[in-house]
GURO-408196 format. One line per field, with one value per residue: residue in three letters; x negated, y, z of N, C-alpha, C in turn; residue number from 1. Coordinates in Angstrom, 3 decimals. Each point is the difference from the previous one (the first is absolute). Layout:
r = ALA | ... $
n.east = X | ... $
n.north = Y | ... $
n.up = Z | ... $
ca.east = X | ... $
ca.north = Y | ... $
ca.up = Z | ... $
c.east = X | ... $
c.north = Y | ... $
c.up = Z | ... $
k = NUM | ... $
// end
This chain:
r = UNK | UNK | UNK | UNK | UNK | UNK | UNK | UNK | UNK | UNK | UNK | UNK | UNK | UNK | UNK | UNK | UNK | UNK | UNK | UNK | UNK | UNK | UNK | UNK | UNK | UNK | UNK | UNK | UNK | UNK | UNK | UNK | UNK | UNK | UNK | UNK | UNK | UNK | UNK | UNK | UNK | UNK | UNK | UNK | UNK | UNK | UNK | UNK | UNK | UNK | UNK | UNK | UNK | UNK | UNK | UNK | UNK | UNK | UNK | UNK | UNK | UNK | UNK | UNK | UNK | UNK | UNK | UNK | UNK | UNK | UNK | UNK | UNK | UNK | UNK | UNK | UNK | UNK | UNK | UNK | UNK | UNK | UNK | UNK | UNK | UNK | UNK | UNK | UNK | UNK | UNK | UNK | UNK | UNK | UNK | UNK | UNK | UNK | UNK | UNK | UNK | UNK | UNK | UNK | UNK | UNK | UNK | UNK | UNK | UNK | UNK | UNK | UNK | UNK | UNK | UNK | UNK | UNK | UNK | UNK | UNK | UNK | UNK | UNK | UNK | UNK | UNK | UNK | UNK | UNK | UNK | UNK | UNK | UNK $
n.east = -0.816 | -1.057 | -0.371 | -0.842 | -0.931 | 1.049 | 0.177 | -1.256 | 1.204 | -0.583 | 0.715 | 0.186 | -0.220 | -1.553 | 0.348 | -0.123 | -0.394 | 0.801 | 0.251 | -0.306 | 0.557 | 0.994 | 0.222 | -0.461 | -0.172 | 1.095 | -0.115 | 1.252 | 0.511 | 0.241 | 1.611 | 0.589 | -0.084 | 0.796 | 1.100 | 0.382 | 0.927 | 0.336 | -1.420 | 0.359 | -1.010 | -0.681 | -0.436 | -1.011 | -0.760 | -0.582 | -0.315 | 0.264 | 1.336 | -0.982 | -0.178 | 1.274 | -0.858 | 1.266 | -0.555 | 0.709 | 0.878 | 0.493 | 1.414 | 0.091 | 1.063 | 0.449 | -1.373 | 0.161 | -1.217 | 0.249 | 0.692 | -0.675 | -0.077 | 1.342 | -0.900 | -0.151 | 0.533 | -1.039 | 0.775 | 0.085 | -0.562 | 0.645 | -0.285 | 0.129 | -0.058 | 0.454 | -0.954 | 1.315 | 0.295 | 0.323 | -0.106 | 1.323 | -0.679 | -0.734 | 0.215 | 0.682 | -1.342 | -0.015 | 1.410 | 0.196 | -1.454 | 0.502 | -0.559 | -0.790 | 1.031 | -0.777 | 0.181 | 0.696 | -1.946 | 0.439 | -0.259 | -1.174 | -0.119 | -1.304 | -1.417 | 0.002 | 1.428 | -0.809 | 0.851 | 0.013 | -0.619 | 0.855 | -0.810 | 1.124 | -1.273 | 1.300 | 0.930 | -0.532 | 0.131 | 1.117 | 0.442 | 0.115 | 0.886 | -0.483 | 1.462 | -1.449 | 1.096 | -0.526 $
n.north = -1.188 | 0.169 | 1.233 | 0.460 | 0.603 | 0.790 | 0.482 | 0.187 | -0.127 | 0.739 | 0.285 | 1.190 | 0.758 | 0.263 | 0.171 | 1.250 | 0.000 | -0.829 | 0.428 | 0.691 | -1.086 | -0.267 | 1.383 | 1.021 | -0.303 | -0.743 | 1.274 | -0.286 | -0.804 | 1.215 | -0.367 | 0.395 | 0.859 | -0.794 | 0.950 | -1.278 | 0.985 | -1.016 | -0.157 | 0.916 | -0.504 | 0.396 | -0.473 | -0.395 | -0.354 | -1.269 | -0.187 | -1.121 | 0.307 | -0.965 | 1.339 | 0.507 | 0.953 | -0.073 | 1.333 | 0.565 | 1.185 | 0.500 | -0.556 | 0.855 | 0.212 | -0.713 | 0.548 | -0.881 | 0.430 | 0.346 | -0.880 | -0.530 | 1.297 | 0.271 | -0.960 | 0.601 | 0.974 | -1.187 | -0.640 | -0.120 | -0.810 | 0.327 | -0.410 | -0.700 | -0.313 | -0.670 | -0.056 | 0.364 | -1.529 | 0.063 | 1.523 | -0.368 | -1.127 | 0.803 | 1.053 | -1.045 | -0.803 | 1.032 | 0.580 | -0.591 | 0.313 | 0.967 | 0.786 | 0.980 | -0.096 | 1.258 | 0.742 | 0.541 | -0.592 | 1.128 | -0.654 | 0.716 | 1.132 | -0.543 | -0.113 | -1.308 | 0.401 | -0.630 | -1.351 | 0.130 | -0.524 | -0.038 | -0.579 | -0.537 | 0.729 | -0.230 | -0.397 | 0.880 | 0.030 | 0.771 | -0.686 | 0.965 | -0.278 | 0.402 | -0.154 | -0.643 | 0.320 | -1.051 $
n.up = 0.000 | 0.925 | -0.694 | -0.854 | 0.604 | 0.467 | 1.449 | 0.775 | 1.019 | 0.413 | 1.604 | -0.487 | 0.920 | -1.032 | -1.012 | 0.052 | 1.705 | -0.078 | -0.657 | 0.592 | 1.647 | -0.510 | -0.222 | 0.897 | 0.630 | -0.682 | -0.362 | 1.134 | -0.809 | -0.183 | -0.011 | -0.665 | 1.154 | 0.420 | 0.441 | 1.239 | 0.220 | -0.523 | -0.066 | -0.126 | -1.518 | 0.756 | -1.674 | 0.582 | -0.939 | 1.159 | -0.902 | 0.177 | -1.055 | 0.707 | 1.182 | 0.633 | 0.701 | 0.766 | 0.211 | 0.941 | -0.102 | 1.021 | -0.432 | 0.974 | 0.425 | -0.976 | 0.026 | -0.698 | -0.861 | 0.710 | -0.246 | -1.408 | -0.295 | 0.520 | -0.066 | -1.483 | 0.796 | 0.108 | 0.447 | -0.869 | 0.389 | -1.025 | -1.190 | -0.381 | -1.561 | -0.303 | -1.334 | -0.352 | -0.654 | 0.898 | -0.112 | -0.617 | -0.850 | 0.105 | 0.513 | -1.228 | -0.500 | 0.179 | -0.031 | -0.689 | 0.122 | 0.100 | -1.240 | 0.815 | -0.788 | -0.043 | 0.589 | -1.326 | 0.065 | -0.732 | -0.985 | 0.451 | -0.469 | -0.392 | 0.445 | -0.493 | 0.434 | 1.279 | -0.110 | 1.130 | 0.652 | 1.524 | 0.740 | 1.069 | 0.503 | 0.809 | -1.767 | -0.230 | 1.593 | 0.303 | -0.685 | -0.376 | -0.711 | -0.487 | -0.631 | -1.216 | -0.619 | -0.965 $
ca.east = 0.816 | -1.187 | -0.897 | -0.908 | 0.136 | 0.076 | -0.557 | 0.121 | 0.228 | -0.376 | 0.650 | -1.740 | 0.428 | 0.177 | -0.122 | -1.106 | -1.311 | 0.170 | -0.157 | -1.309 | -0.884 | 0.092 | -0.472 | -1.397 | -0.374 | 0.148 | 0.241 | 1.045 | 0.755 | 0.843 | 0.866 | 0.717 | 1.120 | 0.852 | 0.858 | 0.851 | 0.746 | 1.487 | -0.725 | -0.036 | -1.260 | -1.236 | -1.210 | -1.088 | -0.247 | -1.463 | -0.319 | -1.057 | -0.127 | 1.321 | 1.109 | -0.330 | 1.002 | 0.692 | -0.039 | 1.146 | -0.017 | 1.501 | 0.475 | 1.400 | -0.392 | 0.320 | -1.340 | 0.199 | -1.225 | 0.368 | -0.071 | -1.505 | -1.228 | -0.252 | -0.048 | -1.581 | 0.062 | -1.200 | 0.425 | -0.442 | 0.564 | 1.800 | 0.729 | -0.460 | 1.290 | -0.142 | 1.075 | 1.116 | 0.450 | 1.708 | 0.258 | 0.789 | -0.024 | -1.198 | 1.180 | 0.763 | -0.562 | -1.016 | 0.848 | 0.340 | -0.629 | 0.438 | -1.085 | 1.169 | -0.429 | 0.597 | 1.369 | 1.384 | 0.133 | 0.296 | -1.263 | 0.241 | -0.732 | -1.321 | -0.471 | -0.328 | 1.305 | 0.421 | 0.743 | -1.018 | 1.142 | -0.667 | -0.075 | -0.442 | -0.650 | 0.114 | 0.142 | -1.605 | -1.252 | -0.342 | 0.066 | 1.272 | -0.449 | 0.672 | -0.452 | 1.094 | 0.114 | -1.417 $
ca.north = 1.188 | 1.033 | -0.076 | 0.266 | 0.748 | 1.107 | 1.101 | 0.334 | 1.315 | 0.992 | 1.167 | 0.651 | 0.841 | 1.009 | -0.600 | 0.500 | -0.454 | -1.439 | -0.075 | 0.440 | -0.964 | -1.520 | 0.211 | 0.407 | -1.325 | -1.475 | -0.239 | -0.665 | 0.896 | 0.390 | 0.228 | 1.407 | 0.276 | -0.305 | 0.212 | -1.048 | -0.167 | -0.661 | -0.921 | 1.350 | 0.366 | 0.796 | -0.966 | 0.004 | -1.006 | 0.476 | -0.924 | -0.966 | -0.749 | -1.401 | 0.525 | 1.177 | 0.621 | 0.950 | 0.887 | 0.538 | 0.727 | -0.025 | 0.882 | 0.418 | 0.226 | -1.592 | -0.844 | -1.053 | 0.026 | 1.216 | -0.897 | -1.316 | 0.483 | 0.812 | -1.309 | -0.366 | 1.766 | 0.703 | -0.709 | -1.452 | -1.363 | -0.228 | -1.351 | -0.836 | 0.274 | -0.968 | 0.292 | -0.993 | 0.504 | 0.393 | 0.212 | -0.599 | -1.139 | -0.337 | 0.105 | -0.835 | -0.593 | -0.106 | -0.077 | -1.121 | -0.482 | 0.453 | 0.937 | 1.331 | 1.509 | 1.320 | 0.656 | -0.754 | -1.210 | 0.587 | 0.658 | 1.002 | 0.260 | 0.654 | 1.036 | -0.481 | 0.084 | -1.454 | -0.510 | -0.057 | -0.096 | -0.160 | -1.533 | 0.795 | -0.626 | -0.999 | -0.528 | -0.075 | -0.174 | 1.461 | 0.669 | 0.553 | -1.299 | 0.939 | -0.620 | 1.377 | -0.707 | 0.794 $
ca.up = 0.000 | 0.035 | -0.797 | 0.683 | 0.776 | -1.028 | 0.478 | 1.365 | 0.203 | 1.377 | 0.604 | 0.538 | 0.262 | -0.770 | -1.149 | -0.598 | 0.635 | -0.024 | -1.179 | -0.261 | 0.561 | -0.924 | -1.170 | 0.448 | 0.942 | -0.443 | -1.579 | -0.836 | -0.631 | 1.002 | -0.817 | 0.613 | 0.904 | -0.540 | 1.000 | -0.303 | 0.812 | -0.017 | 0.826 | 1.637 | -0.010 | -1.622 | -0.316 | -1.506 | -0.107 | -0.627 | -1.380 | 0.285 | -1.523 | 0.140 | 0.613 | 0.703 | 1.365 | 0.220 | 0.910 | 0.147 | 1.313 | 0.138 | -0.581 | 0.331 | 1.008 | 0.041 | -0.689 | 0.898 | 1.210 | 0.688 | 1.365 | 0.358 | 0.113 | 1.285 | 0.563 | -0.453 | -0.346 | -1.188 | -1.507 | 0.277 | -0.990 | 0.363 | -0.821 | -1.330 | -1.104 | -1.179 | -0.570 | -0.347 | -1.220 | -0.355 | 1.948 | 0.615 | 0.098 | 1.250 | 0.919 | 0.298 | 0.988 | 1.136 | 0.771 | 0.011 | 0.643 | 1.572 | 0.514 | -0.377 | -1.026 | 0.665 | -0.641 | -0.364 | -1.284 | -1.234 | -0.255 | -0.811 | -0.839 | 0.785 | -0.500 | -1.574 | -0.756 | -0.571 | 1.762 | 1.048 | 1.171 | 1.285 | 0.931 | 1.376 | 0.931 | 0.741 | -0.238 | -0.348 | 0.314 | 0.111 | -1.370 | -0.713 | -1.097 | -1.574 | -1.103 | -0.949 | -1.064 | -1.022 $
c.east = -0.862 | -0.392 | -1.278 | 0.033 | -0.165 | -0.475 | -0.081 | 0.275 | -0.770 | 0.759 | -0.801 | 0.936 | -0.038 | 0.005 | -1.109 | -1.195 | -0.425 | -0.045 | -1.761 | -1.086 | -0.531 | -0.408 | -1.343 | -0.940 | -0.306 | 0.040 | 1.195 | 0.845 | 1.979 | 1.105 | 0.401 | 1.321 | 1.449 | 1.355 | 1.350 | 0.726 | 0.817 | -0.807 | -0.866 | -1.913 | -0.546 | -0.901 | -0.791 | -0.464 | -1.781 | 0.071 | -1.344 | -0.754 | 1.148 | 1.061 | -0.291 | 0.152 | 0.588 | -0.050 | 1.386 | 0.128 | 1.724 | 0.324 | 1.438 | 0.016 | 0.893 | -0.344 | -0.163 | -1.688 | 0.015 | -0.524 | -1.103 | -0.799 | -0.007 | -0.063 | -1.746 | -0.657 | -1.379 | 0.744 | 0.080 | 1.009 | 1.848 | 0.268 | -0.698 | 0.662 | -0.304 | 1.287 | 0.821 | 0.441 | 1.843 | 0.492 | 1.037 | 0.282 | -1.209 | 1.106 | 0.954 | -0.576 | -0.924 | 1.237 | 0.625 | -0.993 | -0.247 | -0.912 | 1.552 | -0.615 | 0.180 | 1.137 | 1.038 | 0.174 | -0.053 | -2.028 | 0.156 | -1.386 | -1.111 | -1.147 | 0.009 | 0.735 | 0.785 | 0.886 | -0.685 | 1.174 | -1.770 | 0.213 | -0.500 | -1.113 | -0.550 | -0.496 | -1.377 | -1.648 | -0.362 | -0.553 | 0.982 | -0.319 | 1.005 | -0.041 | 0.773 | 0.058 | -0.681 | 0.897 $
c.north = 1.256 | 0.118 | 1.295 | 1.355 | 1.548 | 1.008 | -0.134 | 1.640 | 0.484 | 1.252 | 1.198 | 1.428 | 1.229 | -0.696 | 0.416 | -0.025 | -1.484 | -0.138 | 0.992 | -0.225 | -1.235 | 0.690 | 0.425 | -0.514 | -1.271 | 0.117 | -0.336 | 0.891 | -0.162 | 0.830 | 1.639 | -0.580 | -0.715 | -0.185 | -0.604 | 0.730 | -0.890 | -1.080 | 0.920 | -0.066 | 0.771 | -1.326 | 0.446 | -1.530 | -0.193 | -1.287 | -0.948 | -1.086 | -1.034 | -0.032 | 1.222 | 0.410 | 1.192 | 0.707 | 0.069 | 1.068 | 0.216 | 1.788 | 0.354 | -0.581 | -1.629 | -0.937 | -1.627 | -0.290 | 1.228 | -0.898 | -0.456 | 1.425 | 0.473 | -1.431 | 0.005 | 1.490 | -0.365 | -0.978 | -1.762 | -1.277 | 0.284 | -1.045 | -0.710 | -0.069 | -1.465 | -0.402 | -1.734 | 0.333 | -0.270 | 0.155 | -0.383 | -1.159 | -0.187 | 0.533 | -0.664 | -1.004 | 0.459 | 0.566 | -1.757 | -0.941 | 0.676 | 1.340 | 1.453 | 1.241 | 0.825 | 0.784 | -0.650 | -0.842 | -0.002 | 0.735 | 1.837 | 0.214 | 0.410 | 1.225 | -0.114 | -0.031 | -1.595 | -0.158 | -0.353 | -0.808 | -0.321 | -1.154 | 0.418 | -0.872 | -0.681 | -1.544 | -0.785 | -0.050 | 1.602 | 1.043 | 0.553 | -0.046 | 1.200 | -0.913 | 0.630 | -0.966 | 0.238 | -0.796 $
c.up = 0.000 | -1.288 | 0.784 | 1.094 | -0.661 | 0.633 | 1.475 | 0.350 | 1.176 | -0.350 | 0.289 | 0.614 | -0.794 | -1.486 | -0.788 | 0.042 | -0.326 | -1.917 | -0.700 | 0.059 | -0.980 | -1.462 | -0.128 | 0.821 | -0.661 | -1.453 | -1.174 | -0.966 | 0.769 | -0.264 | 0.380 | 0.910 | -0.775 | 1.344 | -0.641 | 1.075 | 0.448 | 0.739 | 1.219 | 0.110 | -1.377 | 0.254 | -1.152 | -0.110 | -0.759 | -0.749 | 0.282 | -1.195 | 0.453 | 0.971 | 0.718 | 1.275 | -0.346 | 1.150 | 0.464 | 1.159 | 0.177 | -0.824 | 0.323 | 2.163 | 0.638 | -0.904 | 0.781 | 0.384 | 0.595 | 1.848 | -0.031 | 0.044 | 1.585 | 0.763 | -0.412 | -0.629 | -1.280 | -1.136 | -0.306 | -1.470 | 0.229 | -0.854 | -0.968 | -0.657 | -0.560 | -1.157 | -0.338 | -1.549 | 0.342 | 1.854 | 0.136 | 0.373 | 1.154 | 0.944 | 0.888 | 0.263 | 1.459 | 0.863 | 0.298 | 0.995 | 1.368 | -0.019 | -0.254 | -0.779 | 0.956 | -1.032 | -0.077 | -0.687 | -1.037 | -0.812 | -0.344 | -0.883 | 0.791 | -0.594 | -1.555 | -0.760 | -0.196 | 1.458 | 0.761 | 1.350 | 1.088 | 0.225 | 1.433 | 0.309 | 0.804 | -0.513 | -0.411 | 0.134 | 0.512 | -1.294 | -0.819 | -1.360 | -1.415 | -1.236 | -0.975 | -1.630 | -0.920 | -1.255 $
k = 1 | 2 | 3 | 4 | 5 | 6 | 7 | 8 | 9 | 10 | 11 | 12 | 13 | 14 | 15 | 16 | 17 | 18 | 19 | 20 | 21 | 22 | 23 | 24 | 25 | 26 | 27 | 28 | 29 | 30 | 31 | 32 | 33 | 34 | 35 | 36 | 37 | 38 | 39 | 40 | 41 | 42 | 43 | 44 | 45 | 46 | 47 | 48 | 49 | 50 | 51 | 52 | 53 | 54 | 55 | 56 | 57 | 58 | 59 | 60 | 61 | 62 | 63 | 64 | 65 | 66 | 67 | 68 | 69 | 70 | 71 | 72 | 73 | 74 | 75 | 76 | 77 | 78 | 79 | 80 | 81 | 82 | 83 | 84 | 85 | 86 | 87 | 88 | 89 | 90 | 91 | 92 | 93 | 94 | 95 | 96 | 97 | 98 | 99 | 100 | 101 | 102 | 103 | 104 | 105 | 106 | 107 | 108 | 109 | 110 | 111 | 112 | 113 | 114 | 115 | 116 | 117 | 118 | 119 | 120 | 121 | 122 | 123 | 124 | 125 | 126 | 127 | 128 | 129 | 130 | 131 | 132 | 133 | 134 $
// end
């Protein structure tokens, strides 16, 4: 059902500092600012070739990392993405096997313009698990 790993996300409190870092510092190449409200973050994205991280900082004042940073104020690991070739049919099995989507279940659209849905945590080894349809 996995196919490969598409992006590690880190939560960073400033986006900009955290993106200059990875661009000046590390050399990477490093996306422009891209603000998902409807997912309550600003992301950029640094380009690895065979995958990426995603920076993220909160956007709006029911930013759902809003909570992991005032827990990790310098920042830190929030998810892993891996991609699926049909999120609903992965869905319906990994609900069927007892794991829980967050939300309403329902995929929405992510930074890539593609469906994305959540896998709680819990379910996972303390991992919050993003998957997105490719």
């Amino acid at each position: 059902m996995l196919g490969r790993l598409n992006h590690v996300a880190i939560a960073v409190p400033d986006l900009a500092a955290a993106a200059a870092a990875y661009r000046d510092v590390l050399g990477a190449r490093v996306s422009r600012p891209q603000a998902l409200p409807e997912h309550g973050v600003t992301v950029v994205f640094i380009d690895l070739g065979n995958s990426k991280i995603e920076l993220l900082e909160p956007l709006g004042e029911n930013s759902p990392i809003a909570a992991f940073l005032e827990r990790n104020p310098a920042g830190g690991m929030h998810h892993i993405c891996y991609e699926v070739a049909d999120i609903r049919t992965a869905r319906d099995r990994l609900t069927a096997a007892g794991a829980r989507v967050l939300g309403d279940g329902d995929p929405k659209i992510g930074a890539h313009g593609k469906p994305v849905l959540f896998l709680h945590p819990k379910d996972f080894s303390g991992t919050l698990i993003e998957l997105e349809e490719v």
